[in-house]
Steps between C-alpha positions, in 0.01 A plus 500: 500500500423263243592189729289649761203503250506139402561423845203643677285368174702122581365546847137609443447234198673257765274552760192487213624166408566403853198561650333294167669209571359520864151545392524187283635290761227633739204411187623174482423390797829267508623653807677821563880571519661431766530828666145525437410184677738603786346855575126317450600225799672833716098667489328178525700435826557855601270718353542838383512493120683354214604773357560627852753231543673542131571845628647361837696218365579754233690728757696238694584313161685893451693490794587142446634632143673786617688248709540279250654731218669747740334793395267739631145402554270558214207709589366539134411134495174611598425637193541227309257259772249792526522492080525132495132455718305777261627359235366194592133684586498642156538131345257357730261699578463708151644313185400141655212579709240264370796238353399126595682153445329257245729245485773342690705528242478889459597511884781348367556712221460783750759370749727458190484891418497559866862385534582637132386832685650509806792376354554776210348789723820438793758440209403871380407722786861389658688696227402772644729520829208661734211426753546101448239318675661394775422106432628538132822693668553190747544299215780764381642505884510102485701541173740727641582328810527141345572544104208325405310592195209703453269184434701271782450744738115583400395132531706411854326810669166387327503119652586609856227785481258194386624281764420770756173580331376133459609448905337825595177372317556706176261419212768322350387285098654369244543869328748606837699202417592532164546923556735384766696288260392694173535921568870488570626361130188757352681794697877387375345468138326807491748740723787386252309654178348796651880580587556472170192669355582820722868545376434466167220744526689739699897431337407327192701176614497201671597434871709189627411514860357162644322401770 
């Protein structure tokens, strides 16, 4: 019971942090992540709606993961993208509502605690083994299936998403580069010491699992 508590609280403060990160990146005006830019170019040629297509893309990146990791498909993912997009709402539209770049170099600033963000907020929601988002659990599938680690396997499936993006017309800048390149190591960093964190708050000791 007591690892379930500190679970579900890894996962909420995860998402929290998560959807930060996103914000930031968004403020800064840098350009957006590449998933971002990718489901921006899908409306802009398509239509429908961005967050329209992060729910699409979101269900056949769950049957592609199913595959991938042998297991059943996982239909609580849904939470965690319907949690992921008010999340985002509440940071934009409520805490940062009237928020406006002075400087270049606080859009830089920004992008920096953008990828701190993202970075830290995946590296603790995924201790808790439920309702991944199902881009965050490709990353896990691409581990599995190839051995990879965590940040290896971030940062490949972040420069082909960009590649697609930037060919599809994505709003692809110099921020989507370096969170292609730059969220992968954040996500290895931070998922190693939130293992940590949550055994010795739930045991009282360490843990020697790598990834």
């Amino acid at each position: 019971m007591k690892e379930l508590s500190y679970s579900i609280l890894f996962y909420i403060m995860g998402m929290l942090l998560l959807s930060f990160g996103v914000t930031m990146l968004i403020l800064s005006g840098l350009g957006t992540g590449a998933w971002d830019a990718l489901f921006y170019a899908l409306y802009d040629l398509i239509g429908l709606t961005v967050g329209s297509w992060i729910f699409i893309v979101g269900i056949a990146l769950m049957i592609l993961n199913s595959f991938l990791l042998k297991a059943r498909i996982d239909y609580a993912a849904v939470i965690t993208i319907f949690l992921i997009g008010a999340f985002i709402d509440f940071w934009l539209l409520i805490v940062f509502q009237d928020f406006s770049i002075s400087s270049s170099v606080m859009s830089y600033v920004l992008l920096a605690i953008g990828i701190t963000g993202m970075g830290s907020g995946i590296g603790m929601y995924l201790q808790f083994d439920f309702a991944k988002n199902p881009i965050d659990n490709l990353m896990m599938a691409v581990h599995y299936q190839t051995g990879w680690s965590l940040a290896v396997s971030k940062s490949s499936i972040e420069i082909l998403v960009m590649i697609i993006a930037f060919i599809l017309g994505g709003p692809i800048g110099i921020g989507t580069i370096i969170i292609a390149f730059g969220i992968g190591p954040f996500v290895q960093f931070f998922f190693k010491r939130f293992q940590k964190l949550k055994s010795l708050l739930v045991n009282g000791r360490k843990v020697t699992q790598t990834v």
